[in-house]
Biopython code that builds the backbone (N, CA, C, O; Angstrom):
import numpy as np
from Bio.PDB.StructureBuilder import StructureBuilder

atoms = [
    (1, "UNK", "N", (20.802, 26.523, 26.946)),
    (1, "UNK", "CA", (20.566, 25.385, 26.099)),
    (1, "UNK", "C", (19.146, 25.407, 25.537)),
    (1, "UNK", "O", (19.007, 25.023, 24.375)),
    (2, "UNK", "N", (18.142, 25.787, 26.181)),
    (2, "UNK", "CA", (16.935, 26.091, 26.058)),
    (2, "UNK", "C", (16.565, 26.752, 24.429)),
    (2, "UNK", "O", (15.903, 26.384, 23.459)),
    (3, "UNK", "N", (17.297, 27.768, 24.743)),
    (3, "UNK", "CA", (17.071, 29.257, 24.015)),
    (3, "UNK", "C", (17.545, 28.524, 22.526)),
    (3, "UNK", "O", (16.895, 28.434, 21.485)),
    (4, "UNK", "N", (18.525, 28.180, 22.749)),
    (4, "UNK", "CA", (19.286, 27.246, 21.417)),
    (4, "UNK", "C", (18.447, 27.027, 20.742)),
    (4, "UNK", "O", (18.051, 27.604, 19.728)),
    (5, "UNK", "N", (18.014, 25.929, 21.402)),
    (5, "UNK", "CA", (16.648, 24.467, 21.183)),
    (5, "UNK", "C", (15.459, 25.336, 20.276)),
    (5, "UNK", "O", (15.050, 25.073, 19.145)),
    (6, "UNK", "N", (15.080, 26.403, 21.140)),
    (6, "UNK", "CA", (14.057, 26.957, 20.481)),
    (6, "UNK", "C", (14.313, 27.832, 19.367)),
    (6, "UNK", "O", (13.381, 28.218, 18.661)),
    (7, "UNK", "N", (15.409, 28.146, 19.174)),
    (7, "UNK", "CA", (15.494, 29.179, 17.679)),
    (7, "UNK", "C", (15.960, 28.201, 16.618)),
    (7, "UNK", "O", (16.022, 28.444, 15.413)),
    (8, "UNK", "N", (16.411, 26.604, 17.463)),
    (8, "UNK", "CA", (16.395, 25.458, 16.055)),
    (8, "UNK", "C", (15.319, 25.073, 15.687)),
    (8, "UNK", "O", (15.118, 24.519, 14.606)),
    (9, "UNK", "N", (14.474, 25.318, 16.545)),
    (9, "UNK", "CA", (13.207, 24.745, 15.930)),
    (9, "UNK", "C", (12.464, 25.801, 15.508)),
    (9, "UNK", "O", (11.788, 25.294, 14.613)),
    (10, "UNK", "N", (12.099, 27.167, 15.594)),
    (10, "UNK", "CA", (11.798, 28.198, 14.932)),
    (10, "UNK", "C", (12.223, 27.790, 13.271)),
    (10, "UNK", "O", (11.418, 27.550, 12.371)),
    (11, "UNK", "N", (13.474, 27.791, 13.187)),
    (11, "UNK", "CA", (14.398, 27.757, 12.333)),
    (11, "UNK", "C", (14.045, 26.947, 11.354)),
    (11, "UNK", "O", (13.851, 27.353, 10.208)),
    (12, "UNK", "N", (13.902, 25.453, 11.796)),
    (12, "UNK", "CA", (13.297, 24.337, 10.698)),
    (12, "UNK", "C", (11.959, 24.249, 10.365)),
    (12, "UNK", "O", (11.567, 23.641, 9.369)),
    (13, "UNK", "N", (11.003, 25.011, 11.402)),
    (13, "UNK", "CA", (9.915, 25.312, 11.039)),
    (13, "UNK", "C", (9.612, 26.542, 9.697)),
    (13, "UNK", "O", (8.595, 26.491, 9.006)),
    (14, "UNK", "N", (10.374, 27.284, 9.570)),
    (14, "UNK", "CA", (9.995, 28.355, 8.645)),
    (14, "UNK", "C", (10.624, 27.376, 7.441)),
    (14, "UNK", "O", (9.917, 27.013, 6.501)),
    (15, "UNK", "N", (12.061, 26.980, 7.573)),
    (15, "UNK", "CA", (12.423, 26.092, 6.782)),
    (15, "UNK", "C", (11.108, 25.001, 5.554)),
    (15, "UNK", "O", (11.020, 24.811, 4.340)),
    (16, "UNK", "N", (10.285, 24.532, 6.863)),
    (16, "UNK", "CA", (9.624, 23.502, 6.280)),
    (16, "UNK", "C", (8.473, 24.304, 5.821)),
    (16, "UNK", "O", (7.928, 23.989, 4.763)),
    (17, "UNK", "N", (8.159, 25.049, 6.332)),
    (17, "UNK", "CA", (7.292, 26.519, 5.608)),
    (17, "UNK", "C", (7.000, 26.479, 4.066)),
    (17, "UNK", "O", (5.981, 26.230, 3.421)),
    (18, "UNK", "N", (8.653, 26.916, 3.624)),
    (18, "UNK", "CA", (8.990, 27.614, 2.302)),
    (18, "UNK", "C", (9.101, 26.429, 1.837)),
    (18, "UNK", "O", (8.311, 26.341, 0.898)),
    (19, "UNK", "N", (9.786, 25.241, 2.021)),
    (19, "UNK", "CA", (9.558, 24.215, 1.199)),
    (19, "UNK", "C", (8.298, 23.879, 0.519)),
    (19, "UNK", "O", (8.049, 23.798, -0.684)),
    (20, "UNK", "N", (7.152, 23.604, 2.126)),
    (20, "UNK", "CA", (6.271, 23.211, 1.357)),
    (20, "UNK", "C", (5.070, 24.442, 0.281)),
    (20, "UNK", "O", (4.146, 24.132, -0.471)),
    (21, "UNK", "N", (5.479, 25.486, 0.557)),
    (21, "UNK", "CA", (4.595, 26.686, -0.086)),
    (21, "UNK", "C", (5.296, 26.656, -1.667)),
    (21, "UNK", "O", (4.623, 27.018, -2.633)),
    (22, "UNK", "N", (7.050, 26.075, -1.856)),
    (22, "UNK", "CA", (7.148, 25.940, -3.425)),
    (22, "UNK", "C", (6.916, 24.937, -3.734)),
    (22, "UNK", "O", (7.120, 24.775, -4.937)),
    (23, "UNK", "N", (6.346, 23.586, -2.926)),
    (23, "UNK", "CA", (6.001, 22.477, -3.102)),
    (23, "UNK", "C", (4.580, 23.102, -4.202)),
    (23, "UNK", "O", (4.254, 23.035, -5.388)),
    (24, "UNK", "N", (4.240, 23.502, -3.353)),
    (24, "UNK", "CA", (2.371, 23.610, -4.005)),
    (24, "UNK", "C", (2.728, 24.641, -5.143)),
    (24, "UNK", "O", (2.066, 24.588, -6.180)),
    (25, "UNK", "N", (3.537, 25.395, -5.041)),
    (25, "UNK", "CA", (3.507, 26.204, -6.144)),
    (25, "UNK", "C", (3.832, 25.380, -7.246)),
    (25, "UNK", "O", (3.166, 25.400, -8.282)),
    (26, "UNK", "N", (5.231, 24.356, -7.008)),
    (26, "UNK", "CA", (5.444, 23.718, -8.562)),
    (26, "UNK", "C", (4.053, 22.516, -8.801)),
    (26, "UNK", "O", (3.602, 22.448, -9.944)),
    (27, "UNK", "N", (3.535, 21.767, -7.894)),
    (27, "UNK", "CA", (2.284, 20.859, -8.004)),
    (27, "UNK", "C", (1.050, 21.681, -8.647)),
    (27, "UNK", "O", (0.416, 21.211, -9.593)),
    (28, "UNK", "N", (0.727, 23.027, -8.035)),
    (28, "UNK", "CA", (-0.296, 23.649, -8.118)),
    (28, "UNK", "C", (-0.278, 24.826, -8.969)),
    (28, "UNK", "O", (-0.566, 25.861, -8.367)),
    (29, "UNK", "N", (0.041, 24.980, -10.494)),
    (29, "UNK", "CA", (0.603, 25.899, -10.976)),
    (29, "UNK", "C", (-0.493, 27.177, -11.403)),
    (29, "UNK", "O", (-1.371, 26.720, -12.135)),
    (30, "UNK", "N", (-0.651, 28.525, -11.158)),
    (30, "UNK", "CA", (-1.252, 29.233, -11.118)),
    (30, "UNK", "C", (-1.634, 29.799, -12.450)),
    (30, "UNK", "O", (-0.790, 30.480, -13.031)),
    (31, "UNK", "N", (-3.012, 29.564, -13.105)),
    (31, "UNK", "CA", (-3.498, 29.839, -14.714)),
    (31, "UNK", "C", (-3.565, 31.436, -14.838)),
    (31, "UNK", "O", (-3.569, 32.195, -13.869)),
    (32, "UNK", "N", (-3.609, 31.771, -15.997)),
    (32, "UNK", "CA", (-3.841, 33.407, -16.037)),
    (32, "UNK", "C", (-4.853, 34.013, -15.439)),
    (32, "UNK", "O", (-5.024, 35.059, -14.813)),
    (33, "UNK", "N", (-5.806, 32.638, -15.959)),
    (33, "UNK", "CA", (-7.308, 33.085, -15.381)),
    (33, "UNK", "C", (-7.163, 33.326, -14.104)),
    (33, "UNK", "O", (-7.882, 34.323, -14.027)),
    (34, "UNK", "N", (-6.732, 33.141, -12.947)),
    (34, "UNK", "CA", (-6.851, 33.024, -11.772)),
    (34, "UNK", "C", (-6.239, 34.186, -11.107)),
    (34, "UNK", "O", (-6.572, 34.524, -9.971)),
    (35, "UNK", "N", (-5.155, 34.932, -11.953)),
    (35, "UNK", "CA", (-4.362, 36.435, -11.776)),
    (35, "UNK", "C", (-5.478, 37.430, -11.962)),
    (35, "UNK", "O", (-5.806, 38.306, -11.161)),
    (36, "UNK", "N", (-6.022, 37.161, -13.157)),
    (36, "UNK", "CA", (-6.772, 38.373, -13.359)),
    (36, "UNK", "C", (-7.810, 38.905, -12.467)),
    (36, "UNK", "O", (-8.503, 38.119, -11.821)),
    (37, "UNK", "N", (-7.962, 40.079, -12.384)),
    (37, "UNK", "CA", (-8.986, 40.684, -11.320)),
    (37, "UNK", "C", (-9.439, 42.352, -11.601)),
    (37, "UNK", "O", (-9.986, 43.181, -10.874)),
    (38, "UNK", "N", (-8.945, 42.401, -12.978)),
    (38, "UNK", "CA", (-9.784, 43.749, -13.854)),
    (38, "UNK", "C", (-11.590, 43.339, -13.918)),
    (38, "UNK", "O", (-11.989, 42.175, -13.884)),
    (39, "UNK", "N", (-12.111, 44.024, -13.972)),
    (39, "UNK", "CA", (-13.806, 43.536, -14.425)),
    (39, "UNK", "C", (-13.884, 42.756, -15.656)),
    (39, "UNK", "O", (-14.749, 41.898, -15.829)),
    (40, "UNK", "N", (-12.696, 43.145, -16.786)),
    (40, "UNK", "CA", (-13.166, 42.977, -18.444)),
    (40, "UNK", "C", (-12.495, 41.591, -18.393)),
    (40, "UNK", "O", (-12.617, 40.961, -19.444)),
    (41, "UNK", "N", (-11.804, 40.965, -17.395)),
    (41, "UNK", "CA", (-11.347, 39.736, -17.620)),
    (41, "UNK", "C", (-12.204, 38.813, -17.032)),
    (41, "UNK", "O", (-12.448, 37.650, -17.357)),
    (42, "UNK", "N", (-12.671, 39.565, -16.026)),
    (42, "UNK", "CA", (-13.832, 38.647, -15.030)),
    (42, "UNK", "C", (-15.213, 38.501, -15.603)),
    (42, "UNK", "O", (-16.106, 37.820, -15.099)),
    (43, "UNK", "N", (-15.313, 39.313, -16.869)),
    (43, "UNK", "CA", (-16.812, 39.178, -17.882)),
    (43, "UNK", "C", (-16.494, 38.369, -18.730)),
    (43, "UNK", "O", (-15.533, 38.475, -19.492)),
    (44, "UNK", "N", (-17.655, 37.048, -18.652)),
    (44, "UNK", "CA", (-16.930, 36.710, -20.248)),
    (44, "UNK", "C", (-18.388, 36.418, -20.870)),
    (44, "UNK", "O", (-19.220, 35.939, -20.100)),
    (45, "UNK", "N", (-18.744, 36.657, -22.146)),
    (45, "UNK", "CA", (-19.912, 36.462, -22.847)),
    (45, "UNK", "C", (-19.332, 35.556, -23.519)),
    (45, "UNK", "O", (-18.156, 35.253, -23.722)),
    (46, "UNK", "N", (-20.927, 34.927, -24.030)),
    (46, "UNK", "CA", (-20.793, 33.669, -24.589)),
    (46, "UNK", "C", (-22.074, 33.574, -25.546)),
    (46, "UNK", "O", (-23.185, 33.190, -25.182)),
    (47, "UNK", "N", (-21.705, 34.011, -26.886)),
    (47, "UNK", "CA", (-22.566, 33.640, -27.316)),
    (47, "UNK", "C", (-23.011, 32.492, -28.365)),
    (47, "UNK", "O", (-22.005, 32.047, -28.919)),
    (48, "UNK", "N", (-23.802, 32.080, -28.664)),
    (48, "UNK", "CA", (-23.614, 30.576, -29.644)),
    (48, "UNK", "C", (-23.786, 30.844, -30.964)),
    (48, "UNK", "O", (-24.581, 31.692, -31.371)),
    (49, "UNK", "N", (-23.221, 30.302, -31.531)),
    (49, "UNK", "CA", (-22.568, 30.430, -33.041)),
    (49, "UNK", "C", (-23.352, 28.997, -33.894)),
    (49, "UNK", "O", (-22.624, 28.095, -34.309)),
    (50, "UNK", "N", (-24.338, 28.954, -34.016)),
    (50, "UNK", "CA", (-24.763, 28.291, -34.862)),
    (50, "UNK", "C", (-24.010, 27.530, -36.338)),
    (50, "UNK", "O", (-23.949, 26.364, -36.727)),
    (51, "UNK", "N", (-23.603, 28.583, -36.780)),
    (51, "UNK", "CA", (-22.851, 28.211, -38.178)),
    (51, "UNK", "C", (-22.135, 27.309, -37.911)),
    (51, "UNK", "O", (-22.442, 26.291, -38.532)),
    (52, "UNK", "N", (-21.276, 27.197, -37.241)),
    (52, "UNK", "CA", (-20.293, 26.044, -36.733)),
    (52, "UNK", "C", (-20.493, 25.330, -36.468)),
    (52, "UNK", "O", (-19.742, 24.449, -36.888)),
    (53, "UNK", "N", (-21.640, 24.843, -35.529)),
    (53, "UNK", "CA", (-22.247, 23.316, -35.671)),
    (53, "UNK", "C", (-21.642, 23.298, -33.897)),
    (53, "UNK", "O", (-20.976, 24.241, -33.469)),
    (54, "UNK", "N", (-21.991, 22.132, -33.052)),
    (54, "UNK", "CA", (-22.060, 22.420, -31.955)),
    (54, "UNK", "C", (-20.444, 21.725, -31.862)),
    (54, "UNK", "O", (-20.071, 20.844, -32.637)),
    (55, "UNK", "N", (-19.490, 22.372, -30.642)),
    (55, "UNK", "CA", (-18.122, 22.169, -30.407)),
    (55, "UNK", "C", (-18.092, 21.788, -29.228)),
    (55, "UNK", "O", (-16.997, 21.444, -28.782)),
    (56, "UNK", "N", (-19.376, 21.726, -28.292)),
    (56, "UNK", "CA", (-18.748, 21.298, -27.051)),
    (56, "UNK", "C", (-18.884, 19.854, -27.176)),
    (56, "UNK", "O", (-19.636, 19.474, -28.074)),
    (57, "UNK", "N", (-18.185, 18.779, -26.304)),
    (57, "UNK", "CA", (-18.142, 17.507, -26.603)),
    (57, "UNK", "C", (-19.261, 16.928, -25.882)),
    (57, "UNK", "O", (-19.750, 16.066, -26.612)),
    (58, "UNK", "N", (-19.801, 16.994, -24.938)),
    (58, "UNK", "CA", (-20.893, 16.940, -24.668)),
    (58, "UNK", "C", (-21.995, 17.036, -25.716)),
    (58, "UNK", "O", (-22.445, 15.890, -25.742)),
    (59, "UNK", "N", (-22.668, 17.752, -26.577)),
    (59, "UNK", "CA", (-23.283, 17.794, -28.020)),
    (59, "UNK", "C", (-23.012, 16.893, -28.672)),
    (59, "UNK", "O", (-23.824, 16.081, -29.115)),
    (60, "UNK", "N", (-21.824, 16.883, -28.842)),
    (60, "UNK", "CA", (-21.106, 15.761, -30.158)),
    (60, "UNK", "C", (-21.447, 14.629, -29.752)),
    (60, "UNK", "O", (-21.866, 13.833, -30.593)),
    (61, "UNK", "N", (-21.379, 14.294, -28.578)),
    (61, "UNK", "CA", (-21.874, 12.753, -27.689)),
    (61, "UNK", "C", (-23.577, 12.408, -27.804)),
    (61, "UNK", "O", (-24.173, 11.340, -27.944)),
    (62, "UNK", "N", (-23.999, 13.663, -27.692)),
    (62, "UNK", "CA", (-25.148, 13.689, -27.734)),
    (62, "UNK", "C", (-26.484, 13.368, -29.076)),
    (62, "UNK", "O", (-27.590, 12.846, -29.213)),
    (63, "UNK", "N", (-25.421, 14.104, -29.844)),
    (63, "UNK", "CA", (-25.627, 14.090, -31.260)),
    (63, "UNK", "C", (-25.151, 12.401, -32.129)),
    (63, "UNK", "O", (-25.525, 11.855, -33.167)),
    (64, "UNK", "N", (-24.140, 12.038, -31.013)),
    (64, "UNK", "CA", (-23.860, 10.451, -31.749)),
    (64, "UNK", "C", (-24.733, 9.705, -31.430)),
    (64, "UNK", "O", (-24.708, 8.644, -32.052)),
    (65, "UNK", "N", (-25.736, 9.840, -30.501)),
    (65, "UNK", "CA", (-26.517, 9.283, -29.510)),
    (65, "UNK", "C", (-27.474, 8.649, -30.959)),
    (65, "UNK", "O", (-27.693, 7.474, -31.254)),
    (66, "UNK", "N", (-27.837, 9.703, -31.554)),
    (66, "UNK", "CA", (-29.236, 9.761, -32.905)),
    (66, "UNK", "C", (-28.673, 8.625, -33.817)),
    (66, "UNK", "O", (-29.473, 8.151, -34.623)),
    (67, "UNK", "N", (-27.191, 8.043, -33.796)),
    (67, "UNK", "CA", (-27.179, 7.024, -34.962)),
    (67, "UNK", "C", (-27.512, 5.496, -34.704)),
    (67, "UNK", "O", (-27.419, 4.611, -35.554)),
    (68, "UNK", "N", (-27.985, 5.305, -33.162)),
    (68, "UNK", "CA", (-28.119, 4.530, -32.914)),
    (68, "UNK", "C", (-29.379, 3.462, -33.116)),
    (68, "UNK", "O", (-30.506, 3.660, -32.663)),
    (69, "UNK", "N", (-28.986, 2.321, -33.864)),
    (69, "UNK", "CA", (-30.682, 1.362, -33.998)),
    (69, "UNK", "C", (-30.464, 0.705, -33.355)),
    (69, "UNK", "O", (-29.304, 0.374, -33.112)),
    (70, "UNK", "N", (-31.623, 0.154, -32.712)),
    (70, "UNK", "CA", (-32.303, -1.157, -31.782)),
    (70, "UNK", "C", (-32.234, -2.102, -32.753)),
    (70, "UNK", "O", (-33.085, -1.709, -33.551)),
    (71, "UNK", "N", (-31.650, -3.341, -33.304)),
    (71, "UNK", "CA", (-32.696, -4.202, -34.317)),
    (71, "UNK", "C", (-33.345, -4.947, -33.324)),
    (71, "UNK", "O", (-32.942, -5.173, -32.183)),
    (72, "UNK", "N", (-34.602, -5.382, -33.970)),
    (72, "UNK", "CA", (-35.756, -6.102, -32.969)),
    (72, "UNK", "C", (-35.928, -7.755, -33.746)),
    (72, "UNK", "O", (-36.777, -8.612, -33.503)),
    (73, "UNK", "N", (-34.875, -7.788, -34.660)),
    (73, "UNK", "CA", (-35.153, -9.367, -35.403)),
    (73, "UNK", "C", (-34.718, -10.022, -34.072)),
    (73, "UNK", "O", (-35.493, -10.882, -33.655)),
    (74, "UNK", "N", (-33.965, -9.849, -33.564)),
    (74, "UNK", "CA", (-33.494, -11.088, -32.395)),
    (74, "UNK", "C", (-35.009, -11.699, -31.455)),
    (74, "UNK", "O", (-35.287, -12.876, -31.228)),
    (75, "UNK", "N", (-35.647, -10.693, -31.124)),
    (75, "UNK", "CA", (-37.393, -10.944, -30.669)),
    (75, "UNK", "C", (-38.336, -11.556, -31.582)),
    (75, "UNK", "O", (-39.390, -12.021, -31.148)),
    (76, "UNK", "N", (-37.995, -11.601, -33.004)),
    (76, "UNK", "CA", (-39.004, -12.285, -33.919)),
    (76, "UNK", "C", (-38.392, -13.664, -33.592)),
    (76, "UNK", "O", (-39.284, -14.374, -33.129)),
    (77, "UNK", "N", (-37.498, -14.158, -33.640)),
    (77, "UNK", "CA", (-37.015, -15.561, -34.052)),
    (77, "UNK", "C", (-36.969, -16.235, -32.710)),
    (77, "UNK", "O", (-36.063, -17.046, -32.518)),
    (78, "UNK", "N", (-37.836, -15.995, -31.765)),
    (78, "UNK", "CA", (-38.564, -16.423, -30.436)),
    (78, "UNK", "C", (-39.429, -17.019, -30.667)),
    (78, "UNK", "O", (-40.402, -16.271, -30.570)),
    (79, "UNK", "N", (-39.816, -18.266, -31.018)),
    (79, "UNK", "CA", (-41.011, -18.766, -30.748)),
    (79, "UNK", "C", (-41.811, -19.005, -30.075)),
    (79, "UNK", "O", (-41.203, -19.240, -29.031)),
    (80, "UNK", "N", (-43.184, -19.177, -29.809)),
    (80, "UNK", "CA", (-43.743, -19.015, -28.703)),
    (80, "UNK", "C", (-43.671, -20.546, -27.970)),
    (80, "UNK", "O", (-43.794, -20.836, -26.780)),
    (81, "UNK", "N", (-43.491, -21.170, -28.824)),
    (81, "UNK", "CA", (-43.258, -22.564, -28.364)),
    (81, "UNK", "C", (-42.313, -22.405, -26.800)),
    (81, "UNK", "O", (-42.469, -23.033, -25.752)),
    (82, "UNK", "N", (-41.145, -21.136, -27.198)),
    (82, "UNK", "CA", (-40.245, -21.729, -26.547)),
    (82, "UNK", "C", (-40.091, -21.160, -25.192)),
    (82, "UNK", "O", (-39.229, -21.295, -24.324)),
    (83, "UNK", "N", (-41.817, -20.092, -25.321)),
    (83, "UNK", "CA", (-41.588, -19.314, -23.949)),
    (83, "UNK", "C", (-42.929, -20.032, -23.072)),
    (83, "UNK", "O", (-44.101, -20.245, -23.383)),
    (84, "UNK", "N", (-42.117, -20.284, -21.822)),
    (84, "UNK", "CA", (-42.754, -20.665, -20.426)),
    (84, "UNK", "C", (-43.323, -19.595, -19.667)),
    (84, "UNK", "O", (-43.131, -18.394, -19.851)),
    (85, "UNK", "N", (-43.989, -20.093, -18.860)),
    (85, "UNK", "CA", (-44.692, -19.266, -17.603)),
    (85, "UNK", "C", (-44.403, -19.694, -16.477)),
    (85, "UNK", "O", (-44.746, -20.740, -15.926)),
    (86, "UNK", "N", (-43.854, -18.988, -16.180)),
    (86, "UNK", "CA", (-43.395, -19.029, -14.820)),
    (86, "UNK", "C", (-44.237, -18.400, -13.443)),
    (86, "UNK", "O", (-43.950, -18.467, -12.248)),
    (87, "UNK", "N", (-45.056, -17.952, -13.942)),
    (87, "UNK", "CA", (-46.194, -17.091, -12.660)),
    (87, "UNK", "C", (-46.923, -18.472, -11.793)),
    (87, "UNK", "O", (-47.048, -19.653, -12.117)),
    (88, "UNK", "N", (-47.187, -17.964, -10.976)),
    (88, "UNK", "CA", (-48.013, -18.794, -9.557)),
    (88, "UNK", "C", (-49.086, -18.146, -9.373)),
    (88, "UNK", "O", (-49.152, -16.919, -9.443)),
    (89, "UNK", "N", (-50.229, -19.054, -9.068)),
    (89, "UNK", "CA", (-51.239, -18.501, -9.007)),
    (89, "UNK", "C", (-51.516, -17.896, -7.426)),
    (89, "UNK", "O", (-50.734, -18.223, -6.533)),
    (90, "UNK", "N", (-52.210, -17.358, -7.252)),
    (90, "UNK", "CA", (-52.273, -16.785, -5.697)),
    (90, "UNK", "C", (-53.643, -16.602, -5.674)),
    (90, "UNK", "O", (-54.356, -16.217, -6.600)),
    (91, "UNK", "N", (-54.155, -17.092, -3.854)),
    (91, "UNK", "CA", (-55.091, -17.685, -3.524)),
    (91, "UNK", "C", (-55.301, -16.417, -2.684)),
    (91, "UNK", "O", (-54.350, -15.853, -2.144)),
    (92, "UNK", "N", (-56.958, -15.846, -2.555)),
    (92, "UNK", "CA", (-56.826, -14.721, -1.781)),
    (92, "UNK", "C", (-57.339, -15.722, -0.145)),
    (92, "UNK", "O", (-57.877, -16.819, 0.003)),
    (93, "UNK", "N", (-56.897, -14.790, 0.723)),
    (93, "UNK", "CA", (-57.011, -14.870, 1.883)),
    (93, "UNK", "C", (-57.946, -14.056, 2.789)),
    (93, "UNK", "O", (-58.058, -12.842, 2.619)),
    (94, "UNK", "N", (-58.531, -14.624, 3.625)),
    (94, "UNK", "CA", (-59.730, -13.486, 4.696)),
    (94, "UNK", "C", (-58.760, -12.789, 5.417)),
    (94, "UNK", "O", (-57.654, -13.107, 5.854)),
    (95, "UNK", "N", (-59.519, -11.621, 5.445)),
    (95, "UNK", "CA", (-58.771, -10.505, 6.544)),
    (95, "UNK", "C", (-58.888, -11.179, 7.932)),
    (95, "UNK", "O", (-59.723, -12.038, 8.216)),
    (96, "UNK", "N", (-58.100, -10.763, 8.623)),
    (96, "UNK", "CA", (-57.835, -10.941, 9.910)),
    (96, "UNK", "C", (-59.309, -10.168, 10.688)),
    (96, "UNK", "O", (-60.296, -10.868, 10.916)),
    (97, "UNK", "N", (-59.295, -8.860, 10.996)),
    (97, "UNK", "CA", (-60.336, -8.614, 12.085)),
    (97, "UNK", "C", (-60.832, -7.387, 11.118)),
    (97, "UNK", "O", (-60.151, -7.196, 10.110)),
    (98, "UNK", "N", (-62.040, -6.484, 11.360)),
    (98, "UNK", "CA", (-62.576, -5.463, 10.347)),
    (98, "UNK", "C", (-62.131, -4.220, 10.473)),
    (98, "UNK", "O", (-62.144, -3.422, 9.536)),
    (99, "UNK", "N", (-61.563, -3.867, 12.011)),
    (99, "UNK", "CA", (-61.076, -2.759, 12.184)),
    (99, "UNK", "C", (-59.700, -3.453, 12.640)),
    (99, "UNK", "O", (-59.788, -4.569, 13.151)),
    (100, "UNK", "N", (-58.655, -2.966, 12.516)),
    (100, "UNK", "CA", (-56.916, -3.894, 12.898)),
    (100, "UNK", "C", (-56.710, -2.753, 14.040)),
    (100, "UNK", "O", (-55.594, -2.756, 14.558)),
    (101, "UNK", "N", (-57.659, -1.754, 14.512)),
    (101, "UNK", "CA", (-57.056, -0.597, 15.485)),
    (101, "UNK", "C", (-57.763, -0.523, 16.092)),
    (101, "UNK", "O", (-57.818, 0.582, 16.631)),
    (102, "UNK", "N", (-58.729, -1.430, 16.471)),
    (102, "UNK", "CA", (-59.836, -1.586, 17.680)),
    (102, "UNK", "C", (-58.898, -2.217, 18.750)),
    (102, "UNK", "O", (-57.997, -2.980, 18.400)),
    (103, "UNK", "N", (-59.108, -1.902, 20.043)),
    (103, "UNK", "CA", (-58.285, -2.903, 20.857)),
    (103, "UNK", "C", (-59.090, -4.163, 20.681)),
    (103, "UNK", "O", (-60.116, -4.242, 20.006)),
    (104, "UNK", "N", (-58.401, -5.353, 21.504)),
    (104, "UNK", "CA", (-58.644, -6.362, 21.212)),
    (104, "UNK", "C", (-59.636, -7.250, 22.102)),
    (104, "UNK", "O", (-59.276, -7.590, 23.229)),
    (105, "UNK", "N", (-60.752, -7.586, 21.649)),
    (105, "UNK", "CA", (-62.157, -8.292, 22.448)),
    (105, "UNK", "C", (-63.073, -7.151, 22.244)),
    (105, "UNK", "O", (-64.053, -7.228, 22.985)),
    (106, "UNK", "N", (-63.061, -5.959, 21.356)),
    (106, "UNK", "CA", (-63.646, -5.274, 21.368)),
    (106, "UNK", "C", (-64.330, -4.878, 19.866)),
    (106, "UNK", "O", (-63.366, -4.511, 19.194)),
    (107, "UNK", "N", (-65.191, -4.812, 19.279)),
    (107, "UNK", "CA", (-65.947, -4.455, 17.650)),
    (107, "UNK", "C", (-66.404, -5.517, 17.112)),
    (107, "UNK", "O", (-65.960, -6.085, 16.114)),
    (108, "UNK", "N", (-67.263, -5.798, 17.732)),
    (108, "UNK", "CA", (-68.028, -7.381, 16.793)),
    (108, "UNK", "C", (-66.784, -8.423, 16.623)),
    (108, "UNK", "O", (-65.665, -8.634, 17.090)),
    (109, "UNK", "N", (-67.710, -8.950, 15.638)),
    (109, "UNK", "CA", (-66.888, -10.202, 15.530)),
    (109, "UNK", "C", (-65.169, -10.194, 15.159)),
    (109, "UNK", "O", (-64.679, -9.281, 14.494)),
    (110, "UNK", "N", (-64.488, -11.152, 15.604)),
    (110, "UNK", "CA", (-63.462, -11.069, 15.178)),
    (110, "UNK", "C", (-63.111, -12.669, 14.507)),
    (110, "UNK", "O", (-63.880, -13.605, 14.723)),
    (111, "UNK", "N", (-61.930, -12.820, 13.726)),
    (111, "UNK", "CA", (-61.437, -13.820, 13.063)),
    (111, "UNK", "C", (-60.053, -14.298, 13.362)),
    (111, "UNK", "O", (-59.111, -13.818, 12.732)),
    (112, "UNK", "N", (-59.806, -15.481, 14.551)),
    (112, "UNK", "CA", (-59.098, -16.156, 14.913)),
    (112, "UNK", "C", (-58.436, -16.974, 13.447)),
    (112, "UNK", "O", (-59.159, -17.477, 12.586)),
    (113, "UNK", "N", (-56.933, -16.966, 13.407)),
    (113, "UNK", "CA", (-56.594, -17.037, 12.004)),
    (113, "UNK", "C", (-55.738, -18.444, 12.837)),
    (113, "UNK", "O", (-54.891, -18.423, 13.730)),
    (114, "UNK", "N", (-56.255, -19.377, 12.247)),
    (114, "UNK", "CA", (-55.646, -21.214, 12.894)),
    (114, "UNK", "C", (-54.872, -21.859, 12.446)),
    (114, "UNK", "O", (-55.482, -22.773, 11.893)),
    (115, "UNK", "N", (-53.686, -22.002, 12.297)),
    (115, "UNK", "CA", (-52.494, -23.122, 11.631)),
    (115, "UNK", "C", (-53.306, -24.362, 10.951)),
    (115, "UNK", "O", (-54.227, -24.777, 11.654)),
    (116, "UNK", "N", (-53.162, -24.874, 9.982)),
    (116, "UNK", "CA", (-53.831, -26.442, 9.954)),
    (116, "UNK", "C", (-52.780, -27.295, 9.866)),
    (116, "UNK", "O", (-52.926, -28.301, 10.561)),
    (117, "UNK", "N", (-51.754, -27.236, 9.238)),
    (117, "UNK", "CA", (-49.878, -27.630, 8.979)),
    (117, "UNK", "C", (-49.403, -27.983, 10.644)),
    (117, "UNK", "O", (-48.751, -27.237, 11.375)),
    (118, "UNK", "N", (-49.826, -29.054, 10.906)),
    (118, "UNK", "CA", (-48.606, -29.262, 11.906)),
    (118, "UNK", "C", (-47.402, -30.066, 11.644)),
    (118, "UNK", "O", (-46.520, -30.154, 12.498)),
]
sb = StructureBuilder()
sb.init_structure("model")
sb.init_model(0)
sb.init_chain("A")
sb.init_seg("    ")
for serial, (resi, resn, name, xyz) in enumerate(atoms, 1):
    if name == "N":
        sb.init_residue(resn, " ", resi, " ")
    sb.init_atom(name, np.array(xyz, "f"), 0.0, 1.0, " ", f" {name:<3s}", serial, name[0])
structure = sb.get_structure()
């Protein structure tokens, strides 16, 4: 019964094998390019052809890039009337101690920094 068992499952295994290897073949279909394996197919020069004007689409994108204007009237018709300030002024503060890597009770004077806000 054993022996059975195991040449059915041999069996559906190669089965599921070949299925899935024409699976990928019809999903994954193989280009010419990818057969070839002479040297003269595996060289390819490339040279650029000016006359023609540029064909890769990348260029062409690039090249549409140049028709583009900014207009700047929308920034004239800002009045200054109508712009605020929003900045805060800032108050400087004393340093804490003169060296911050002295240990501590040690390099002259130091500056005890005191809450006044309770």
């Amino acid at each position: 019964m054993s022996g059975k068992k195991t040449i059915f499952n041999i069996i559906i295994s190669i089965v599921i094998i070949v299925v899935a290897v024409f699976a990928y073949r019809l999903f994954f279909p193989k280009t010419p390019d990818q057969t070839a394996t002479t040297p003269e197919t595996l060289l390819t020069v490339i040279t650029p052809d000016f006359a023609l004007g540029p064909s890769d689409e990348f260029l062409r994108i690039l090249l549409s890039l140049e028709k583009i204007e900014f207009k700047t009237g929308v920034f004239a018709k800002i009045n200054e009337n109508q712009l605020r300030d929003f900045s805060t002024q800032l108050t400087p503060k004393d340093p804490g101690r003169p060296n911050p890597f002295a240990p501590i009770g040690l390099g002259g004077d130091s500056v005890v920094a005191t809450g006044t806000n309770r």
